[in-house]
PDB file with SEQRES, HELIX, SHEET and CRYST1 records, atoms N, CA, C and O in Angstrom:
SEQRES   1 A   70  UNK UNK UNK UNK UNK UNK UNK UNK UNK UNK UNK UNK UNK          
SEQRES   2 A   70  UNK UNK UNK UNK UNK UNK UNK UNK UNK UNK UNK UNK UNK          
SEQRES   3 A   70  UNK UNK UNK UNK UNK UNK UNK UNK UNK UNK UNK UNK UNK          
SEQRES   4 A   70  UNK UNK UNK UNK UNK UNK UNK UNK UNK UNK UNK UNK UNK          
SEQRES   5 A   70  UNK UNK UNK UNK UNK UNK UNK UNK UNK UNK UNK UNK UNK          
SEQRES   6 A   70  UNK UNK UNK UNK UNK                                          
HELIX    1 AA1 UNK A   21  UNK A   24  1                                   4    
HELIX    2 AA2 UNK A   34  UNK A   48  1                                  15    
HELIX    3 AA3 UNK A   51  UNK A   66  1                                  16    
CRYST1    1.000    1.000    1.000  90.00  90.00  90.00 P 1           1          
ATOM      1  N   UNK A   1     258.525 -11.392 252.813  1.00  0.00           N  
ATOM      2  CA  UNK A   1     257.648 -10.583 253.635  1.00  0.00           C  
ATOM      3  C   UNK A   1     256.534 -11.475 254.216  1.00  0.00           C  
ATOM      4  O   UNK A   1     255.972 -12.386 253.609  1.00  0.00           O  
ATOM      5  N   UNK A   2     256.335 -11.138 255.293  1.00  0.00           N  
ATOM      6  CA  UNK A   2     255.314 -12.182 255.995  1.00  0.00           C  
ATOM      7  C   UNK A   2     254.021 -11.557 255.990  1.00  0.00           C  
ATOM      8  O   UNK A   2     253.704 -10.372 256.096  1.00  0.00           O  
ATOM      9  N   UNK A   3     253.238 -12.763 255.823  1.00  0.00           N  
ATOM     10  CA  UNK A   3     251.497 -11.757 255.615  1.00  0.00           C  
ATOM     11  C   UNK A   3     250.275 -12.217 256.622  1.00  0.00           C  
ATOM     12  O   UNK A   3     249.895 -13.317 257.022  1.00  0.00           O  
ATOM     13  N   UNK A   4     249.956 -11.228 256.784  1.00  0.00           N  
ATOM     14  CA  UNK A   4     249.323 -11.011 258.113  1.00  0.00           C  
ATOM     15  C   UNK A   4     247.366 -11.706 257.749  1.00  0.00           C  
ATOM     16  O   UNK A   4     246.370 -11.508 257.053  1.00  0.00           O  
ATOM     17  N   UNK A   5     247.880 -12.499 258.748  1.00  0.00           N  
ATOM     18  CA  UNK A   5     245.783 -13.166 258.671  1.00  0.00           C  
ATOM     19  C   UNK A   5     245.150 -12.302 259.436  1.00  0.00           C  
ATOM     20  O   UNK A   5     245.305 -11.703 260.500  1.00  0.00           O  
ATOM     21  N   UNK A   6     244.341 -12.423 258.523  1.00  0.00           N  
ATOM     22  CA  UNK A   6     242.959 -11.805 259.432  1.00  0.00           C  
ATOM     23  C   UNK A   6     242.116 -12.597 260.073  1.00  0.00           C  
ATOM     24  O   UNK A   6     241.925 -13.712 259.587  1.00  0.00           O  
ATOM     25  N   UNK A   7     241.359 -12.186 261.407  1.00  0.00           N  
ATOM     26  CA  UNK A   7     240.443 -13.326 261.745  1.00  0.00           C  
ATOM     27  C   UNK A   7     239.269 -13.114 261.133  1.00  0.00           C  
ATOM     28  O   UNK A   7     239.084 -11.948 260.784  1.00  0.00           O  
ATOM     29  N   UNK A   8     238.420 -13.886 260.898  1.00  0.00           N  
ATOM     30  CA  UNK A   8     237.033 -13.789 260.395  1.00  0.00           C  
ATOM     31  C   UNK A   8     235.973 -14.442 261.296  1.00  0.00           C  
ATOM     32  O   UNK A   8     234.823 -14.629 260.897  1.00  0.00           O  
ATOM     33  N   UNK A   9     236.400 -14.784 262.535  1.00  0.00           N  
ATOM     34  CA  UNK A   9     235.448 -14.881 263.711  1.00  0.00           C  
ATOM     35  C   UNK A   9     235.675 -13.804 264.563  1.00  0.00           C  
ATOM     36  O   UNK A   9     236.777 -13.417 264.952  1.00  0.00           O  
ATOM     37  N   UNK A  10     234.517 -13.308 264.853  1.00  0.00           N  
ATOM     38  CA  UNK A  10     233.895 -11.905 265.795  1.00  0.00           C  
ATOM     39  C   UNK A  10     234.274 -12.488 267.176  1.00  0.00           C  
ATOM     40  O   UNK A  10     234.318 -13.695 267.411  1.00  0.00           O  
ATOM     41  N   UNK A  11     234.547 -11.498 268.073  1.00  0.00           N  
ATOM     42  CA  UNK A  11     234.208 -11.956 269.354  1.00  0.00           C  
ATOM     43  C   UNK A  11     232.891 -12.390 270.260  1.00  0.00           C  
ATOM     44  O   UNK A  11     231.725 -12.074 270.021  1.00  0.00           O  
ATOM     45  N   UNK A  12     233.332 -13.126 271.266  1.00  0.00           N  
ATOM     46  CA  UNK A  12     232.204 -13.670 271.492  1.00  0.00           C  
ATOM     47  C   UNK A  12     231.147 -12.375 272.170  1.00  0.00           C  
ATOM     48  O   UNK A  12     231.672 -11.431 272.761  1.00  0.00           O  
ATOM     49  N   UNK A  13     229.908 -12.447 272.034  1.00  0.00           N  
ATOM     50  CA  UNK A  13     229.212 -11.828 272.492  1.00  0.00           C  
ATOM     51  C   UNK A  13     228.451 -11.711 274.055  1.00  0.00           C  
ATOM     52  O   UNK A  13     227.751 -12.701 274.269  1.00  0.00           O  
ATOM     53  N   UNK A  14     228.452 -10.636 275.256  1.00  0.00           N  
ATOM     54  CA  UNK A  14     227.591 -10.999 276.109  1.00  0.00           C  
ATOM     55  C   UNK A  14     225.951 -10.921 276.108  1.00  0.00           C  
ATOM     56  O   UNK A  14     225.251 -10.016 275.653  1.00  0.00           O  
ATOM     57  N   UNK A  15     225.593 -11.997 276.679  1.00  0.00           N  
ATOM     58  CA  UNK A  15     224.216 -11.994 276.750  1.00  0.00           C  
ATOM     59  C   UNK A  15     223.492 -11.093 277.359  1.00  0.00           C  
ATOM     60  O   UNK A  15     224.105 -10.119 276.920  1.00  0.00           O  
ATOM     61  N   UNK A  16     222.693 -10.644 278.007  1.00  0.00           N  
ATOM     62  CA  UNK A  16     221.653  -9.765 279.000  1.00  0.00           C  
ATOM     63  C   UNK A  16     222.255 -11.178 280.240  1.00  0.00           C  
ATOM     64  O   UNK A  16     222.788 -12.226 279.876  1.00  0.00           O  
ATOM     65  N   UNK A  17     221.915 -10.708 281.928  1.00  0.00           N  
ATOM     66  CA  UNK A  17     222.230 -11.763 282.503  1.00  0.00           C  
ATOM     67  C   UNK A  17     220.748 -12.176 282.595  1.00  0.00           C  
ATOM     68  O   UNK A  17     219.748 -11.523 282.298  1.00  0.00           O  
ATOM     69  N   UNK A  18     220.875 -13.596 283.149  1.00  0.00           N  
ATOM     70  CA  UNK A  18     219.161 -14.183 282.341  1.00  0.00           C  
ATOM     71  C   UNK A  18     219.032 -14.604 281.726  1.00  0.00           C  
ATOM     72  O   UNK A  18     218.277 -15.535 282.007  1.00  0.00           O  
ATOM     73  N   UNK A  19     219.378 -14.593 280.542  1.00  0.00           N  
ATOM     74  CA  UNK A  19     218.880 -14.364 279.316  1.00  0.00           C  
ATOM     75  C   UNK A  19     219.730 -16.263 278.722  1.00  0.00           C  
ATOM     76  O   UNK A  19     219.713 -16.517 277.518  1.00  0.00           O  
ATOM     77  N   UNK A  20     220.239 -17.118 279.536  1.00  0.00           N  
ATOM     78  CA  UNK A  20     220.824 -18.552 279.314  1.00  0.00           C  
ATOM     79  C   UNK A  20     219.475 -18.676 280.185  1.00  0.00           C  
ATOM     80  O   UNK A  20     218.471 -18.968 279.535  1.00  0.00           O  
ATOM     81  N   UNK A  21     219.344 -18.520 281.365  1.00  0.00           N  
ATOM     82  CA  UNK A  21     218.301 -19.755 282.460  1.00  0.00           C  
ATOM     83  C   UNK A  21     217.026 -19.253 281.566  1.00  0.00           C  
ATOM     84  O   UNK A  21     216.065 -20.018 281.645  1.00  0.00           O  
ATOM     85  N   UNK A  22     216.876 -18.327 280.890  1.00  0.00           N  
ATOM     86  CA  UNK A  22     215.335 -17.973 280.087  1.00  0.00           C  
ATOM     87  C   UNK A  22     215.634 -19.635 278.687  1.00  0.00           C  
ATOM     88  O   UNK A  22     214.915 -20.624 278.543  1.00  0.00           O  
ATOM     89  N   UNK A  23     216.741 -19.320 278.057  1.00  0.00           N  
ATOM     90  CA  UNK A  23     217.042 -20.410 277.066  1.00  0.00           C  
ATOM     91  C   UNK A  23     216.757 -22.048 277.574  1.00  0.00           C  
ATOM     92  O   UNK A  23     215.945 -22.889 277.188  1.00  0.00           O  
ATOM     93  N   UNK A  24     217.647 -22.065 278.449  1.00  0.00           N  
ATOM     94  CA  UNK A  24     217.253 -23.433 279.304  1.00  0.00           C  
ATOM     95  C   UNK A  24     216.363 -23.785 279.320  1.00  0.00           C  
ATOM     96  O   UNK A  24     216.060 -24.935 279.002  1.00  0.00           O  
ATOM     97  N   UNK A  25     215.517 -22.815 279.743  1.00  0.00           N  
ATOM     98  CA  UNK A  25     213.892 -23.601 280.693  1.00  0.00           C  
ATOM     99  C   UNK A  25     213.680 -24.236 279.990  1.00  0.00           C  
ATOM    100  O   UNK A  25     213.709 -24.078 278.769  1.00  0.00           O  
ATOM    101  N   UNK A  26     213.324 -25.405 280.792  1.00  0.00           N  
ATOM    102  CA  UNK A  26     212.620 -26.694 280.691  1.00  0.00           C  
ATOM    103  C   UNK A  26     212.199 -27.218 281.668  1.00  0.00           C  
ATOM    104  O   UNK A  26     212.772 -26.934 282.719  1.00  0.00           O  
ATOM    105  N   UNK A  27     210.975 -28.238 281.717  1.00  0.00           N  
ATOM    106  CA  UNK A  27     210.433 -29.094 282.553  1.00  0.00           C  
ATOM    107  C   UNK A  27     210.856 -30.652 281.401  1.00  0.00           C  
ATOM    108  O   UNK A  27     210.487 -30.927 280.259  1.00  0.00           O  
ATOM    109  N   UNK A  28     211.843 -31.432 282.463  1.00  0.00           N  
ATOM    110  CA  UNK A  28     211.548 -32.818 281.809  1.00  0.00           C  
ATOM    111  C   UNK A  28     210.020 -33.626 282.844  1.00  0.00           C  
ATOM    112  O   UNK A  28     209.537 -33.159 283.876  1.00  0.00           O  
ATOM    113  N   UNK A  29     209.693 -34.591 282.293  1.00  0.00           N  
ATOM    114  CA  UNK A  29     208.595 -35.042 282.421  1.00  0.00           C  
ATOM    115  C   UNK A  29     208.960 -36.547 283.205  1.00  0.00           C  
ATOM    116  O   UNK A  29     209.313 -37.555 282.594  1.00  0.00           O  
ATOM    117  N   UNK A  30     208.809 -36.462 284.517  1.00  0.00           N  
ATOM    118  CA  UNK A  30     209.860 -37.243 285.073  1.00  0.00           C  
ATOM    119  C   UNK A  30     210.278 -38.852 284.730  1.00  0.00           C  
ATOM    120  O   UNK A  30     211.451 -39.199 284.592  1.00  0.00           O  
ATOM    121  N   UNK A  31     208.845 -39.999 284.588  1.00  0.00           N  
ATOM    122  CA  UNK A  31     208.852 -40.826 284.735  1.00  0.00           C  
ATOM    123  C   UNK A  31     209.496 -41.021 282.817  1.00  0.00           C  
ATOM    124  O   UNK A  31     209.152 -42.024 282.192  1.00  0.00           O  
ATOM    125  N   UNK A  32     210.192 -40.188 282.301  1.00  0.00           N  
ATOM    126  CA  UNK A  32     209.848 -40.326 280.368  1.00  0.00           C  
ATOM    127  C   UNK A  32     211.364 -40.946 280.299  1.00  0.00           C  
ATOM    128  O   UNK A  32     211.648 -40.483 281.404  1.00  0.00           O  
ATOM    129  N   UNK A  33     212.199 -41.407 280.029  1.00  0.00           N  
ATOM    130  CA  UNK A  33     213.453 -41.801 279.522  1.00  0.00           C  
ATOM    131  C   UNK A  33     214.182 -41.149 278.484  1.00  0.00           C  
ATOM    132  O   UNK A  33     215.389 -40.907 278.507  1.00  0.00           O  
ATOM    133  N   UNK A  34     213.386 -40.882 277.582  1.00  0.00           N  
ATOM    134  CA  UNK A  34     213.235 -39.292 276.653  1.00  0.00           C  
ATOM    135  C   UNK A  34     213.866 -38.153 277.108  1.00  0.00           C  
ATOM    136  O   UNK A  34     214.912 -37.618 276.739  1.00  0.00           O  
ATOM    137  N   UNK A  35     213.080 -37.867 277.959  1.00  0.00           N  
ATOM    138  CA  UNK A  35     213.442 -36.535 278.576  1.00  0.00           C  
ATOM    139  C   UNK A  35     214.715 -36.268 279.795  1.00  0.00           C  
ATOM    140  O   UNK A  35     215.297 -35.195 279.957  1.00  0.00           O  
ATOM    141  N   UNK A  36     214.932 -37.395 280.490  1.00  0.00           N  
ATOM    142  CA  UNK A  36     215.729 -37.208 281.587  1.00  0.00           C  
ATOM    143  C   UNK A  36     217.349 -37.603 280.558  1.00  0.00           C  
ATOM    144  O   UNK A  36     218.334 -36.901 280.789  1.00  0.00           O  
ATOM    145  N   UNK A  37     217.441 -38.619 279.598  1.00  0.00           N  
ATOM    146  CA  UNK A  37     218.583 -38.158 278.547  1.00  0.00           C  
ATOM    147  C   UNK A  37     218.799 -37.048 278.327  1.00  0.00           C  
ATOM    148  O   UNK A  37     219.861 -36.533 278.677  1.00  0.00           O  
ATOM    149  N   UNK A  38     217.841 -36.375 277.680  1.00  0.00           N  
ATOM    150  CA  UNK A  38     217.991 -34.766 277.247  1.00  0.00           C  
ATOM    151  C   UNK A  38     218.195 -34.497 277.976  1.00  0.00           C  
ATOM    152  O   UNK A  38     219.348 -34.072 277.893  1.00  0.00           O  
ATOM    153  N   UNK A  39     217.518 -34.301 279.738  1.00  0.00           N  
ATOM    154  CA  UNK A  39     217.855 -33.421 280.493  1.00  0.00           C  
ATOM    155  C   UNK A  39     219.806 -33.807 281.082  1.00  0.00           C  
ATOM    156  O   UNK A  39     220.532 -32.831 281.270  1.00  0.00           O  
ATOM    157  N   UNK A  40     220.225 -34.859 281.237  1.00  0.00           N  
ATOM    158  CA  UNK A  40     221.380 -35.215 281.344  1.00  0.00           C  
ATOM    159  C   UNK A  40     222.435 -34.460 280.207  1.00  0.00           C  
ATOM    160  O   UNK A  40     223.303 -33.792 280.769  1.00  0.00           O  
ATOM    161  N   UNK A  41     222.474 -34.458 279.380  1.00  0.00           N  
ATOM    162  CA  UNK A  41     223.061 -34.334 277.739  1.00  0.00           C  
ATOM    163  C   UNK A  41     222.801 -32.321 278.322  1.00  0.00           C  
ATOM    164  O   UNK A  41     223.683 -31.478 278.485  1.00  0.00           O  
ATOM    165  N   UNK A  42     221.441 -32.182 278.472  1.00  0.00           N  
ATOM    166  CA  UNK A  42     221.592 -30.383 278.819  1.00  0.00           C  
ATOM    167  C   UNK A  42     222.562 -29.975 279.630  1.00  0.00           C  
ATOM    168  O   UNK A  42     223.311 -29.025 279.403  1.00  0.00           O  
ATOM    169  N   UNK A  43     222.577 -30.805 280.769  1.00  0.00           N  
ATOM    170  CA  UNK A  43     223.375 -30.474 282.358  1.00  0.00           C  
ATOM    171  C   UNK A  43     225.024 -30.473 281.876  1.00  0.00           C  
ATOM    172  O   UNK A  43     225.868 -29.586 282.006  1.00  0.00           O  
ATOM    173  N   UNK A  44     225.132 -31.892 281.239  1.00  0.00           N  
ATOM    174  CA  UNK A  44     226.651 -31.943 280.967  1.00  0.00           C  
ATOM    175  C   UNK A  44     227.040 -30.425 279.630  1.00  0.00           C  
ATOM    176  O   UNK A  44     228.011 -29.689 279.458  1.00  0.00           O  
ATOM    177  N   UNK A  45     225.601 -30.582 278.915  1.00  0.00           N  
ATOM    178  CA  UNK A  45     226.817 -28.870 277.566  1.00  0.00           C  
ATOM    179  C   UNK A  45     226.828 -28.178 278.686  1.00  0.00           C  
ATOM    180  O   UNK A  45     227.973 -27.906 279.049  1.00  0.00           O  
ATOM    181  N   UNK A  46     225.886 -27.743 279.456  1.00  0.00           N  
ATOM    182  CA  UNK A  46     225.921 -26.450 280.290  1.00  0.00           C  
ATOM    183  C   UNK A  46     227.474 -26.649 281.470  1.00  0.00           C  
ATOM    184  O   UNK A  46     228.262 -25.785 281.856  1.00  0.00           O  
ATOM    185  N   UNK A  47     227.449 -27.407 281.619  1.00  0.00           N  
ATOM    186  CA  UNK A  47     228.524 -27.623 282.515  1.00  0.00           C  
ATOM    187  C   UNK A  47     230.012 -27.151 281.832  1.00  0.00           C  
ATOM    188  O   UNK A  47     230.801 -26.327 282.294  1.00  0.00           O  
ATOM    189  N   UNK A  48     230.132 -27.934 280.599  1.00  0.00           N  
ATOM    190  CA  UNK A  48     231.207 -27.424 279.336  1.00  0.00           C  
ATOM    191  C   UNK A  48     230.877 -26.061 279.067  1.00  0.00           C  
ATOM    192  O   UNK A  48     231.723 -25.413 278.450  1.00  0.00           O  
ATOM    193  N   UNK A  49     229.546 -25.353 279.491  1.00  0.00           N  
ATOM    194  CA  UNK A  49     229.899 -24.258 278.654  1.00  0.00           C  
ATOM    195  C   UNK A  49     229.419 -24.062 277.364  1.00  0.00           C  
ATOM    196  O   UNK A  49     229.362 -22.976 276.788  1.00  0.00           O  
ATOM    197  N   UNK A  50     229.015 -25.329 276.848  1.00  0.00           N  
ATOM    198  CA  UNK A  50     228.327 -25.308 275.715  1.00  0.00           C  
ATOM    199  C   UNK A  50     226.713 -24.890 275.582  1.00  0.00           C  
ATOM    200  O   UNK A  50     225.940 -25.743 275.146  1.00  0.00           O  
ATOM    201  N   UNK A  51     226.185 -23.508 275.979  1.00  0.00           N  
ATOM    202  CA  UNK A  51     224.859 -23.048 275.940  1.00  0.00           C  
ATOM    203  C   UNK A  51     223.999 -23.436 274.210  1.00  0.00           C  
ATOM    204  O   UNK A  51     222.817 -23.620 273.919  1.00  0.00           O  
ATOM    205  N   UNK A  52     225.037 -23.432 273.535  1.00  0.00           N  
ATOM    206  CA  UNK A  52     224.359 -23.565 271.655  1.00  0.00           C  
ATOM    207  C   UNK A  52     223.813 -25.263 272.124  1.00  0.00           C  
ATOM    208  O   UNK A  52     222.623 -25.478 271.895  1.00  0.00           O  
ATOM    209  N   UNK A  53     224.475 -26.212 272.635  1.00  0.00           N  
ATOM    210  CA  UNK A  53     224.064 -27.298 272.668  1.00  0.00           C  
ATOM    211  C   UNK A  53     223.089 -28.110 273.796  1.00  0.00           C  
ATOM    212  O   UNK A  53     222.593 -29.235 273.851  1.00  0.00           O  
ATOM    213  N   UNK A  54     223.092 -27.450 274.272  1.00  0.00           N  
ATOM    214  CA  UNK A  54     222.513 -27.019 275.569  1.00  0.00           C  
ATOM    215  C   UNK A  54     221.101 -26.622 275.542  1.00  0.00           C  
ATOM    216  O   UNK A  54     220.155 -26.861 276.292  1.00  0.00           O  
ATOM    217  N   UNK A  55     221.270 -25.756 274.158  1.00  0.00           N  
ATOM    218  CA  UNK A  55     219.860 -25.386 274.486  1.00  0.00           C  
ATOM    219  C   UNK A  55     219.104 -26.192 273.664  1.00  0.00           C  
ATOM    220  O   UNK A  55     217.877 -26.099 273.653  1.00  0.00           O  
ATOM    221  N   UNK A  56     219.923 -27.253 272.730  1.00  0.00           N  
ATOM    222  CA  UNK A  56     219.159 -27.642 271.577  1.00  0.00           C  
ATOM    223  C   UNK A  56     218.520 -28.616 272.050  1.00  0.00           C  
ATOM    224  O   UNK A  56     217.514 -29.119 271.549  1.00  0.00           O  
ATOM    225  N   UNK A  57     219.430 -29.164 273.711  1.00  0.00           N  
ATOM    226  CA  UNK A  57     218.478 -30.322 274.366  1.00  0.00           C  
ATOM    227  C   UNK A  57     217.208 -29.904 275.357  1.00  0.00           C  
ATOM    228  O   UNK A  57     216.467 -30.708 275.924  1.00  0.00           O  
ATOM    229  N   UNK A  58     217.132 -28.412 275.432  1.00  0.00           N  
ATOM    230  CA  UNK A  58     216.455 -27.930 276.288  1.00  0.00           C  
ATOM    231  C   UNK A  58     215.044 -27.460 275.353  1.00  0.00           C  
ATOM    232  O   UNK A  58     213.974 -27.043 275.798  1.00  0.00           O  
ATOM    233  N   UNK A  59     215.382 -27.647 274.125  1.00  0.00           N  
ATOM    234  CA  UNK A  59     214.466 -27.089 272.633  1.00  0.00           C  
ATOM    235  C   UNK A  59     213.556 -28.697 272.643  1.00  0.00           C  
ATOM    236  O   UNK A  59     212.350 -28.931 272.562  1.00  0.00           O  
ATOM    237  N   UNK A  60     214.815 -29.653 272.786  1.00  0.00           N  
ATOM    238  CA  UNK A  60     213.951 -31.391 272.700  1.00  0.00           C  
ATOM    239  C   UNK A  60     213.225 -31.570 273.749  1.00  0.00           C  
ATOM    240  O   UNK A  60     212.260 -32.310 273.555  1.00  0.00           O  
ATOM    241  N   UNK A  61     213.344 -31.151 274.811  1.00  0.00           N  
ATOM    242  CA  UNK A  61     212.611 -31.481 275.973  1.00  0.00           C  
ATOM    243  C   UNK A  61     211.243 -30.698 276.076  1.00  0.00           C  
ATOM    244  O   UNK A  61     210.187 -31.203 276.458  1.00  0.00           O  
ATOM    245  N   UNK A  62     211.409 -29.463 275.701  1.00  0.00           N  
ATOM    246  CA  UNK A  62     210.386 -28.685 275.575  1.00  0.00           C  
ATOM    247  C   UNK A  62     209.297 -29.332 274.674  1.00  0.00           C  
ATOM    248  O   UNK A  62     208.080 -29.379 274.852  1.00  0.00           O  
ATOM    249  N   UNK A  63     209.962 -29.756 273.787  1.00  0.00           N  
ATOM    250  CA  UNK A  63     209.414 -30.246 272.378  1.00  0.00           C  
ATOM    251  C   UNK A  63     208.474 -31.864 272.525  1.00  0.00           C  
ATOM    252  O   UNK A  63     207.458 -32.096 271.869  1.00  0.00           O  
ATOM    253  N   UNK A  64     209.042 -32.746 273.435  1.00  0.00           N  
ATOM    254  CA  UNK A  64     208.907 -33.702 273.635  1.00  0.00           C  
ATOM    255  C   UNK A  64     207.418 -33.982 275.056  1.00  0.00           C  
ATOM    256  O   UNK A  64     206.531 -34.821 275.211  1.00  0.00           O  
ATOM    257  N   UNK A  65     207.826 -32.887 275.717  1.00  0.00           N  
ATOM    258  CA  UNK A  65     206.864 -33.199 277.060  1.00  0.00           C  
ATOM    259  C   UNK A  65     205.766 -32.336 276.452  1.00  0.00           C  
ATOM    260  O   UNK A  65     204.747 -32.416 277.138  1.00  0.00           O  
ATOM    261  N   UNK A  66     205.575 -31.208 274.961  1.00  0.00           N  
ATOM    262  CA  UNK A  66     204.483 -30.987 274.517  1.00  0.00           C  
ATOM    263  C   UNK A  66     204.028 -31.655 274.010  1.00  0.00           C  
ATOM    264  O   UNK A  66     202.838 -31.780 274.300  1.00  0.00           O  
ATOM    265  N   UNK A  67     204.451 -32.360 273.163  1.00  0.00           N  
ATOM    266  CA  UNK A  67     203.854 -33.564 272.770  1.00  0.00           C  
ATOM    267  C   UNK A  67     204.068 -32.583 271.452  1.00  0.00           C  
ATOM    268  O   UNK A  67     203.081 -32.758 270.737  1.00  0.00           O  
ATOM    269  N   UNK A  68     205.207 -31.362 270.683  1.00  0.00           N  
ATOM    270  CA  UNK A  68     204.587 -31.014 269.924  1.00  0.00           C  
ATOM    271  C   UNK A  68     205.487 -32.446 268.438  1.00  0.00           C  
ATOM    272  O   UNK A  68     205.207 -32.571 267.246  1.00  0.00           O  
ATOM    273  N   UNK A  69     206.155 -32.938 268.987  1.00  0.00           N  
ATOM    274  CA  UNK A  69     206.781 -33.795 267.710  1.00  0.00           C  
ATOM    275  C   UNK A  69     206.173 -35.333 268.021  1.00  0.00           C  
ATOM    276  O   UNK A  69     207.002 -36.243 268.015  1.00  0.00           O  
ATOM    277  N   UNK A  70     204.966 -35.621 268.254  1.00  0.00           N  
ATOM    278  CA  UNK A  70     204.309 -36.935 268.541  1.00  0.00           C  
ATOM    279  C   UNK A  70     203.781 -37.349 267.060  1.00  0.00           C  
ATOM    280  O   UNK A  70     203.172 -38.406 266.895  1.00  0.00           O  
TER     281      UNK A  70                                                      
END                                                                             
């Protein structure tokens, strides 16, 4: 008898629309080398599709042009 899997990943969820370019925002800080990586590394997840990684460079940039991890 053959036995049946279950999945244990949910489907994916929709967002509100918005609610990625609200995640994104960022200002990189132009002349920084810092920041225009991150901002590169953001452009390419977003491009894949990858918003989770995407935003984590959009979290560094934020993070970085505050000066809050100096």
């Amino acid at each position: 008898m053959a036995t049946r899997h279950r999945t244990t990943q949910e489907p994916p969820v929709d967002l509100p629309v918005g609610f990625n370019a609200w995640l994104l925002d960022c200002v990189p800080i132009a002349d920084c080398k810092t920041c225009q990586s991150e901002w590169q590394r953001l452009n390419a997840a977003k491009e894949l599709g990858d918003i989770t990684e995407a935003a984590k460079h959009a979290t560094e940039i934020r993070d970085h042009a505050s000066g809050a991890r100096r």
